[in-house]
Backbone as CSV, one residue per row, in Angstrom:
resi,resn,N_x,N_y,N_z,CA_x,CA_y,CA_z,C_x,C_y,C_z
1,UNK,102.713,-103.181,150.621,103.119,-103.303,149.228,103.039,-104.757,148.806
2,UNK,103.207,-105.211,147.583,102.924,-106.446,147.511,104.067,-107.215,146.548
3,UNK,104.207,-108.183,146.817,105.400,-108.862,147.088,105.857,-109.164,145.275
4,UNK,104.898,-109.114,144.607,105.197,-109.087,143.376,103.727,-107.766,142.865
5,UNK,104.553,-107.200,141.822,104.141,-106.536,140.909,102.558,-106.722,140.616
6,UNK,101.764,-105.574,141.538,100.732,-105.347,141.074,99.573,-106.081,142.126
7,UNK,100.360,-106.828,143.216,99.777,-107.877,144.420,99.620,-106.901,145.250
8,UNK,98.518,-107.081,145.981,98.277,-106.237,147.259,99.133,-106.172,148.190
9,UNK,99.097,-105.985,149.945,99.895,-106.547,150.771,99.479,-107.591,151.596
10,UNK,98.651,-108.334,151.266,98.107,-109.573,151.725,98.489,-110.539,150.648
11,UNK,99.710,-111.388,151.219,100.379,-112.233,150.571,100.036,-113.961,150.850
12,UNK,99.952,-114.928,150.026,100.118,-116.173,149.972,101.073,-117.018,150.599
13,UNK,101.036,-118.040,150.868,102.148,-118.617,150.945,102.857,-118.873,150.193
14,UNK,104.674,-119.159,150.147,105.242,-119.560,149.256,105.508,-120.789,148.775
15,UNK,104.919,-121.505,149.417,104.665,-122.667,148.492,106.256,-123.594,148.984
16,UNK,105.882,-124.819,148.920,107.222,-125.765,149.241,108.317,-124.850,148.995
17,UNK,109.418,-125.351,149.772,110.576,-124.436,149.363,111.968,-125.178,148.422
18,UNK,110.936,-125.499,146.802,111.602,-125.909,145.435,112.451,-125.316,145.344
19,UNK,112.602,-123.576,145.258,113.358,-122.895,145.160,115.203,-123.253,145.643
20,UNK,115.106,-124.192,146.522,116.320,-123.864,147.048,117.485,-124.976,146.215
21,UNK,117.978,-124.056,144.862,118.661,-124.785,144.156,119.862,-123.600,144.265
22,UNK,121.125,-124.655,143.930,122.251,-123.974,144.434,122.841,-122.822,143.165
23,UNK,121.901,-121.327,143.264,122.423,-120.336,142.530,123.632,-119.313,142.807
24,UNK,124.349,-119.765,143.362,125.075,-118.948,144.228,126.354,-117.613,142.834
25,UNK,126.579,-116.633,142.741,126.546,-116.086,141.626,128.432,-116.362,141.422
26,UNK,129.013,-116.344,139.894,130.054,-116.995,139.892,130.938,-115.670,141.057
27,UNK,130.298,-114.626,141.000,131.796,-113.606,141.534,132.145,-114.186,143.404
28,UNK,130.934,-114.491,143.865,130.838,-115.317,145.217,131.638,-116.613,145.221
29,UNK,131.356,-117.135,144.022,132.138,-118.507,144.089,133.718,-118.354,143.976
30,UNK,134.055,-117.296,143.308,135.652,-117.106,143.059,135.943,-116.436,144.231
31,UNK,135.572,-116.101,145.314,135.643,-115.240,146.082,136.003,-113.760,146.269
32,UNK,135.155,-112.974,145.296,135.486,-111.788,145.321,134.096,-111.155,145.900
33,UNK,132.997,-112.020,146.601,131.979,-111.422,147.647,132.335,-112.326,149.395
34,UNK,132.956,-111.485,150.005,133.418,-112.425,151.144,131.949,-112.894,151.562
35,UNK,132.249,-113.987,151.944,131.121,-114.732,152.652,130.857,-114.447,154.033
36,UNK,130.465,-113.459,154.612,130.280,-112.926,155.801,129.092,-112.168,156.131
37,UNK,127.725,-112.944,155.562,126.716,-112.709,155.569,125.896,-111.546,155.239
38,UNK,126.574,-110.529,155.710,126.140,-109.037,155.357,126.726,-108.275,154.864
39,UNK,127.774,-108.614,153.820,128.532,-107.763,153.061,127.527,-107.010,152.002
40,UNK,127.792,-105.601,151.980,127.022,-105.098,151.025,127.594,-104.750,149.591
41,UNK,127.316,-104.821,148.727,127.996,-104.518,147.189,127.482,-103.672,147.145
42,UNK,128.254,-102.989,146.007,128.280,-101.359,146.079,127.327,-101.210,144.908
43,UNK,126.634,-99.844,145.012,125.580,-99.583,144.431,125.705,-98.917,143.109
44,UNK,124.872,-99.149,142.263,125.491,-98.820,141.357,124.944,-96.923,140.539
45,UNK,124.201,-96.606,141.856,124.004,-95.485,142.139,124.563,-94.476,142.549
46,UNK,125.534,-93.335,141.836,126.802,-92.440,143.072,125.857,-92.152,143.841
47,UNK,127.064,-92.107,144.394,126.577,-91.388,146.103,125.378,-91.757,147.028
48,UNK,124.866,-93.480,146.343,123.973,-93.528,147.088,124.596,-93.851,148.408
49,UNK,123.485,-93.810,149.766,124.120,-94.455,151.239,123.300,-95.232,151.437
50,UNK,124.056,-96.867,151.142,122.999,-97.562,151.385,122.954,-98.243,153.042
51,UNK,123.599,-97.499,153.700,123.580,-97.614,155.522,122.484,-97.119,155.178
52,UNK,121.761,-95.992,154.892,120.921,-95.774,155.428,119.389,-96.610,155.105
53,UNK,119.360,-96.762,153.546,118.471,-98.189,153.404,118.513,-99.195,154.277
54,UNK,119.433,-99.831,155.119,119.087,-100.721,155.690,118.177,-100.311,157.424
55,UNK,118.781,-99.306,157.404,118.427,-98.262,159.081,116.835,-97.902,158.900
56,UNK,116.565,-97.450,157.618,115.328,-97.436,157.368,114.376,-98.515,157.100
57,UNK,114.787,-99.306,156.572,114.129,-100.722,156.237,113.852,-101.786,157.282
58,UNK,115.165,-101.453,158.620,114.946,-102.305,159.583,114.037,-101.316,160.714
59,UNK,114.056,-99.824,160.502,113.464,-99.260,161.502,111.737,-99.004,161.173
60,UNK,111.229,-99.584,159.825,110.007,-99.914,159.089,109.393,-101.075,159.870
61,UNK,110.549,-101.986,159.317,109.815,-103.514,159.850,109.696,-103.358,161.470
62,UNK,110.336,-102.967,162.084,110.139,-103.253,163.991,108.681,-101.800,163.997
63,UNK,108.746,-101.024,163.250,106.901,-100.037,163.877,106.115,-101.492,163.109
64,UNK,106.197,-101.369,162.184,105.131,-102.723,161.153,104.974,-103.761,162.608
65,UNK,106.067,-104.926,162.704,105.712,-105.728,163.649,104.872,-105.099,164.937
66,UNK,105.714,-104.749,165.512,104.947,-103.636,166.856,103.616,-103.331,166.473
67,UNK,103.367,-102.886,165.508,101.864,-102.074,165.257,101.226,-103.184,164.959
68,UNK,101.213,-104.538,164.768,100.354,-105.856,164.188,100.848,-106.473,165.296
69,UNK,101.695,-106.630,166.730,101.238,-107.404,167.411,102.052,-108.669,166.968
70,UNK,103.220,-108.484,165.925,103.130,-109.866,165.128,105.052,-109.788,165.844
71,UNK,105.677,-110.684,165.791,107.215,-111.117,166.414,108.065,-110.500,165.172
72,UNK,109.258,-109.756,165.729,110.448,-109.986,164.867,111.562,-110.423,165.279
73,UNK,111.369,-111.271,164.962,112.278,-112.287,165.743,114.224,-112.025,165.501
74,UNK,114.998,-112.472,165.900,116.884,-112.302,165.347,116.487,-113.206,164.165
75,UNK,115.894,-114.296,163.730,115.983,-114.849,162.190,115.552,-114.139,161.209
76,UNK,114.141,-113.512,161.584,113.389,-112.949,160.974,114.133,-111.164,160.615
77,UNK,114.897,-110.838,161.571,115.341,-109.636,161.438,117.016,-110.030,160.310
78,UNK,117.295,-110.935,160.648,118.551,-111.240,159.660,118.328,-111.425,158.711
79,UNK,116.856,-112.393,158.060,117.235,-112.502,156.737,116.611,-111.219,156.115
80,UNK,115.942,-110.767,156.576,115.709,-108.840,155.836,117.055,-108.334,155.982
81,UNK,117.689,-108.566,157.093,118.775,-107.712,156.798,119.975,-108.112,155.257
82,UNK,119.714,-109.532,155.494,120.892,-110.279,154.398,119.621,-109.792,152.960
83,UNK,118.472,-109.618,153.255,117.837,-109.305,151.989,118.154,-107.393,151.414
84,UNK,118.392,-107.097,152.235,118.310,-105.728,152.490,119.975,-104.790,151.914
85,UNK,121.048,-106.147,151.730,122.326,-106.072,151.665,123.235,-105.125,150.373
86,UNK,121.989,-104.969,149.776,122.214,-104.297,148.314,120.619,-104.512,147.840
87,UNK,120.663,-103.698,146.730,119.609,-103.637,145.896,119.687,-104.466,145.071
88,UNK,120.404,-105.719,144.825,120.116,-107.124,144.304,118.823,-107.274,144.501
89,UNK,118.090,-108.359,143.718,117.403,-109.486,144.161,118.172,-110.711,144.678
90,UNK,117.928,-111.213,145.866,118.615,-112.094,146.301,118.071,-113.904,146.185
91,UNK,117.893,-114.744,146.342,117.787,-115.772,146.202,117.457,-116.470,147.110
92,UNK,116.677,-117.450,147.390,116.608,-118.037,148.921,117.636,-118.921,149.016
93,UNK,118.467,-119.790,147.820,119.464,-120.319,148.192,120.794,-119.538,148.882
94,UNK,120.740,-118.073,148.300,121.937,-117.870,148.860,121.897,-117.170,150.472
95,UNK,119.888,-116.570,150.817,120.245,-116.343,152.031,120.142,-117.222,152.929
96,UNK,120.226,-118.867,152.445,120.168,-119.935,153.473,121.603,-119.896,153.647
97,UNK,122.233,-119.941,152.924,123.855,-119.633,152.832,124.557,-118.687,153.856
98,UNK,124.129,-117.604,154.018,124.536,-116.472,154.144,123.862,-116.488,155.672
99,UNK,122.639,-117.027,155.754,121.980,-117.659,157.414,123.090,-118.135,158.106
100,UNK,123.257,-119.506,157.682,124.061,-120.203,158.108,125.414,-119.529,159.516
101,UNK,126.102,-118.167,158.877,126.887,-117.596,159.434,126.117,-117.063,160.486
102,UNK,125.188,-116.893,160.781,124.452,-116.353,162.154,124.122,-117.630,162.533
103,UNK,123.388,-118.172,162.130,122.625,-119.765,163.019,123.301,-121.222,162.087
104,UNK,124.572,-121.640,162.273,124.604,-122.672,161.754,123.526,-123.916,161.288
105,UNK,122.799,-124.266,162.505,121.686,-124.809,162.047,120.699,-124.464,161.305
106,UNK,120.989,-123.656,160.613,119.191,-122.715,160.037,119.124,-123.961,158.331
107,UNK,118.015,-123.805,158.253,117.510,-125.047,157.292,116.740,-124.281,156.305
108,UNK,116.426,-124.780,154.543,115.820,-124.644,153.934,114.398,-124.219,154.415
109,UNK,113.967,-124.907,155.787,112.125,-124.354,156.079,112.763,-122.883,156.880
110,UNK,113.791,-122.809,157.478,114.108,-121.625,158.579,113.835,-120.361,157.494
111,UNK,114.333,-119.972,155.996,114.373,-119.372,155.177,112.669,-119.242,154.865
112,UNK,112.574,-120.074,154.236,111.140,-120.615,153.612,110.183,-119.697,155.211
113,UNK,110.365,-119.947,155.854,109.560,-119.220,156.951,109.424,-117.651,156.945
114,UNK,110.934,-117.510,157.348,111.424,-115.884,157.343,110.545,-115.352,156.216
115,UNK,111.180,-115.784,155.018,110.134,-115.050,154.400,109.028,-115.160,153.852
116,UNK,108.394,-116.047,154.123,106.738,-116.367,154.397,106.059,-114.869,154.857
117,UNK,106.650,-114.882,156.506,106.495,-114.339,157.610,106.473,-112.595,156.606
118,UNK,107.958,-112.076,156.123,108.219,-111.101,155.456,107.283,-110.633,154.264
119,UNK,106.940,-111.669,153.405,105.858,-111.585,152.813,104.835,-111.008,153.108
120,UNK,104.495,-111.191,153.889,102.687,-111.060,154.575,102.618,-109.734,155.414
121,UNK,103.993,-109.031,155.701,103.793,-107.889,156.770,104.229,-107.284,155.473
122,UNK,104.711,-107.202,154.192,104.144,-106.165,153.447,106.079,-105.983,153.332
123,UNK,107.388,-106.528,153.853,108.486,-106.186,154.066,109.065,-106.347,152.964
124,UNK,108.936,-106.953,151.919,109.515,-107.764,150.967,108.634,-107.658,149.903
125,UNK,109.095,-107.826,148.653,108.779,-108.673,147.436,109.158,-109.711,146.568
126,UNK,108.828,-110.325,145.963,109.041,-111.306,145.286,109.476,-110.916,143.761
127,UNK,110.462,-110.988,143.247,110.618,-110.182,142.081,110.394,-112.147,140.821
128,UNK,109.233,-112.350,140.454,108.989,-113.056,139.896,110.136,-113.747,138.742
129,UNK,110.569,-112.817,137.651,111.519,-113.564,136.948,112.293,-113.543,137.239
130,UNK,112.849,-113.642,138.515,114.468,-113.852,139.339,113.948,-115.128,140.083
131,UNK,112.868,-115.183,140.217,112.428,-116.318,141.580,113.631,-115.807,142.815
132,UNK,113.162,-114.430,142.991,114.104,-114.459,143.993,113.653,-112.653,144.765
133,UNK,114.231,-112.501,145.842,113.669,-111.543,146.452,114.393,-110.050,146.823
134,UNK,113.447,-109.227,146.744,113.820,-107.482,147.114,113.094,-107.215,148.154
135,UNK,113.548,-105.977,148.912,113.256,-105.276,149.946,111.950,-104.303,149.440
136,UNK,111.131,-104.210,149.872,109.837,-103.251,149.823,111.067,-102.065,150.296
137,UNK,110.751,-100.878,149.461,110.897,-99.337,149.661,110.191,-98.284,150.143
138,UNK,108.534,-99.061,150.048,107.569,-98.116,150.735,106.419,-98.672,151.431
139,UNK,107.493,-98.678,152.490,106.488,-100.182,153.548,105.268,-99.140,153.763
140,UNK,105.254,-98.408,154.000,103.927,-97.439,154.825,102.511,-97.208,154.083
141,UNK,102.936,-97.482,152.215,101.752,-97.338,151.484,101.624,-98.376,150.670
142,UNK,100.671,-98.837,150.657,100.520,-99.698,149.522,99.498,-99.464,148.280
143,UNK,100.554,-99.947,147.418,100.658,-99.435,146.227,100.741,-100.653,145.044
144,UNK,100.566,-100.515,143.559,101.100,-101.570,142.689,102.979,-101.412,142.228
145,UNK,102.781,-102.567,141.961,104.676,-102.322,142.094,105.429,-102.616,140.585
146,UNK,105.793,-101.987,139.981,106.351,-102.097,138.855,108.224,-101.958,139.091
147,UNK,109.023,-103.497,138.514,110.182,-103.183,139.010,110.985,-102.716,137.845
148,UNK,112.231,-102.625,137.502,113.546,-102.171,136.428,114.363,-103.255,137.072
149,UNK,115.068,-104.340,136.072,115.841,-105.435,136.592,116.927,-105.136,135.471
150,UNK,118.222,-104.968,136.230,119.236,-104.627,135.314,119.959,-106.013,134.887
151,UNK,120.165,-106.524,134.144,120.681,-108.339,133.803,122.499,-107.755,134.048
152,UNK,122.399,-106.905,133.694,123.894,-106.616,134.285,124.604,-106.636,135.604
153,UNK,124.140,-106.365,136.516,124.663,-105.977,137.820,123.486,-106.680,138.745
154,UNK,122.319,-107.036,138.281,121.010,-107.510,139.185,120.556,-106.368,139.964
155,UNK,120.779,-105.074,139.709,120.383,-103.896,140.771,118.385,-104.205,139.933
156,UNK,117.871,-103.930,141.175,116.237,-104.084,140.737,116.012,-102.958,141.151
157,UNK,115.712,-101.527,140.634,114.561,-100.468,141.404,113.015,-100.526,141.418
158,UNK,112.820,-100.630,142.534,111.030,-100.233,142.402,110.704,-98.416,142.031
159,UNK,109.509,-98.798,140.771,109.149,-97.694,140.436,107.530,-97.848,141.069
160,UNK,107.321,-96.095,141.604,105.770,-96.315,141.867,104.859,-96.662,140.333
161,UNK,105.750,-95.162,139.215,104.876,-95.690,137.809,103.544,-96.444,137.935
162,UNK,103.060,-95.140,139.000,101.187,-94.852,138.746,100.288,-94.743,137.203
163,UNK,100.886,-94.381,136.709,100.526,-93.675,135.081,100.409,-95.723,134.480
164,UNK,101.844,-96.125,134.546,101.978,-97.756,133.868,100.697,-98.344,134.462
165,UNK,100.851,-98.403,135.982,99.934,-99.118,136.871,98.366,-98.971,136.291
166,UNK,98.156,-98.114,136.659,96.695,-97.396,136.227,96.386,-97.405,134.945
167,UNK,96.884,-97.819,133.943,96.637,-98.332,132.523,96.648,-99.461,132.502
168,UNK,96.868,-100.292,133.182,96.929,-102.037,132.900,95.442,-101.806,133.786
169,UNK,95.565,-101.544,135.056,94.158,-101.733,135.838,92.790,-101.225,134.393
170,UNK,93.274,-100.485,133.810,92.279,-99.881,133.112,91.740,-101.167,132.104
171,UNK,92.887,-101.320,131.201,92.542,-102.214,130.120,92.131,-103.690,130.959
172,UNK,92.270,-103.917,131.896,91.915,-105.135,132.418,90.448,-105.088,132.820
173,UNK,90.234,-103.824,133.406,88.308,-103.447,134.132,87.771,-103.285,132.454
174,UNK,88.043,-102.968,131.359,87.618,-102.573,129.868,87.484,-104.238,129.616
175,UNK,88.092,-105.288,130.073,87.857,-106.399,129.346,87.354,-107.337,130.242
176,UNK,86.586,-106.301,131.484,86.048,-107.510,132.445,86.559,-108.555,132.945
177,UNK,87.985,-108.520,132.984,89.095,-109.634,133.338,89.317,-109.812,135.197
178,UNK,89.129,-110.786,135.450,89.414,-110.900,137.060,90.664,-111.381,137.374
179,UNK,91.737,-110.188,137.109,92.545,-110.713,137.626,93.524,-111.521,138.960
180,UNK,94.521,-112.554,139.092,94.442,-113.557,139.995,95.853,-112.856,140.433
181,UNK,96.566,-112.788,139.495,98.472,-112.157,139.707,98.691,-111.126,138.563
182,UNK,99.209,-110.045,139.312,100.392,-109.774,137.934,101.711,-109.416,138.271
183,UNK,102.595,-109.048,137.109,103.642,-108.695,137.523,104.094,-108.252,136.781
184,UNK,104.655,-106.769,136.314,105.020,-105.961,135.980,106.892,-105.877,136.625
185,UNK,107.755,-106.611,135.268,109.381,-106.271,135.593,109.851,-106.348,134.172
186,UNK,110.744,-104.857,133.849,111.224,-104.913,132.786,112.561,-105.335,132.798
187,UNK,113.495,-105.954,131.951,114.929,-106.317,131.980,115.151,-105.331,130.914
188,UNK,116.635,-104.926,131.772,117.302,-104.502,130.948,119.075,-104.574,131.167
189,UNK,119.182,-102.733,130.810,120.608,-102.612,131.798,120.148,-101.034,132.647
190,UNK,120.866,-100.973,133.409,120.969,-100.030,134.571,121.711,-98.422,133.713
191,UNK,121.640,-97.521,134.409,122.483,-96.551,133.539,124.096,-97.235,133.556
192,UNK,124.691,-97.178,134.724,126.284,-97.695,135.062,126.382,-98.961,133.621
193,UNK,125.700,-99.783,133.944,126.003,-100.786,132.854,125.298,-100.416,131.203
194,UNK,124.537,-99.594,131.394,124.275,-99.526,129.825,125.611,-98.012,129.759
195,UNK,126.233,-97.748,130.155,127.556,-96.886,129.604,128.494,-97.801,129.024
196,UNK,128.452,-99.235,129.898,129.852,-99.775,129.130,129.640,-100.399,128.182
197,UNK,128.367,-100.398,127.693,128.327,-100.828,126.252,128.936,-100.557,125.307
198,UNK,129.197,-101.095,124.163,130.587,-100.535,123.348,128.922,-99.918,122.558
199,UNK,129.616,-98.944,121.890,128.264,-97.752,121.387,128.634,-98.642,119.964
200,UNK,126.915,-98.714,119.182,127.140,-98.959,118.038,127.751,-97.991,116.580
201,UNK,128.241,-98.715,116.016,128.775,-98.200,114.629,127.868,-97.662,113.841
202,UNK,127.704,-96.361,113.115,126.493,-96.520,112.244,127.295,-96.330,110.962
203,UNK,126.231,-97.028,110.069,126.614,-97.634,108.639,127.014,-96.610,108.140
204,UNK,127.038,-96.374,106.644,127.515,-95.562,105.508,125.859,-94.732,105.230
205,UNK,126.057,-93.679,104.934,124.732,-93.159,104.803,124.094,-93.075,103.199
């Protein structure tokens, strides 16, 4: 799958690691997300189980590695897991943060690596207007990736939305365009958070 919207699974590098500016979100800072690396926030999905997203996501990446020959290393397996912690997009500042509690020493490149590394086996995406990162949902196929970013809660779902996909590919081969990136993420709100909207008033008729 590819790490942003509409990217193959042959990924780039990420480039210096600029990113690591201190976003850490205010509910973490007041301490109402304990800092204990793998705390998961609750979904804003009933009844989802998100034990089992992570059981699946980590039991993806170890056939993936295994089948390429390629290492998964305890860093490399933690920060998927700290990525893996909720359906957030997460941040590289905060899983250098959140590192830290497993490997005190772990550094801005230790991150910057991990998910380099995550990138390129297809584990991860890059959710572009977050500058910040999600868990691939369908490591086994690759596909174009269109996300839903809720500004409320940060829950991101990946949609396959073949029909969206396959109309941009269209109008792009119609205008002979070679494309280099894309990325396909809508903002909005989530169902949970578009309920607590106060409902509008309607006028006098």
């Amino acid at each position: 799958m590819s790490p942003t919207t509409g990217e193959s699974c042959a990924h780039g590098s990420l480039g210096p690691p600029s990113e690591f500016t201190d976003t850490r979100s205010a509910a973490a800072d007041q301490g109402d997300v304990p800092n204990d690396g793998l705390h998961r926030r609750p979904s804003p999905v009933s009844g989802h189980d998100h034990h089992d997203c992570i059981h699946r996501a980590l039991a993806s990446a170890e056939k993936r590695c295994a089948e390429r020959g390629v290492r998964f290393t305890p860093v490399r397996r933690r920060v998927l897991e700290l990525i893996w912690r909720s359906h957030e997009a997460v941040k590289a500042y905060d899983l250098l943060e959140d590192l830290k509690v497993f490997d005190p020493g772990a550094k801005p490149t230790t991150v910057y690596r991990a998910l380099d590394f995550l990138r390129e086996q297809g584990l991860i995406h890059r959710v572009e207007s977050l500058n910040a990162f999600i868990g691939c949902t369908d490591v086994e196929h690759q596909h174009e990736l269109f996300l839903l970013i809720c500004d409320g809660c940060n829950w991101v779902e990946e949609r396959q939305a073949k029909g969206v996909t396959d109309a941009v590919a269209g109008e792009i081969r119609d205008a002979n365009f070679l494309p280099r990136h894309k990325a396909l993420e809508v903002h909005g709100l989530c169902a949970r958070c578009a309920a607590k909207e106060p409902k509008a008033v309607s006028g006098p008729a």
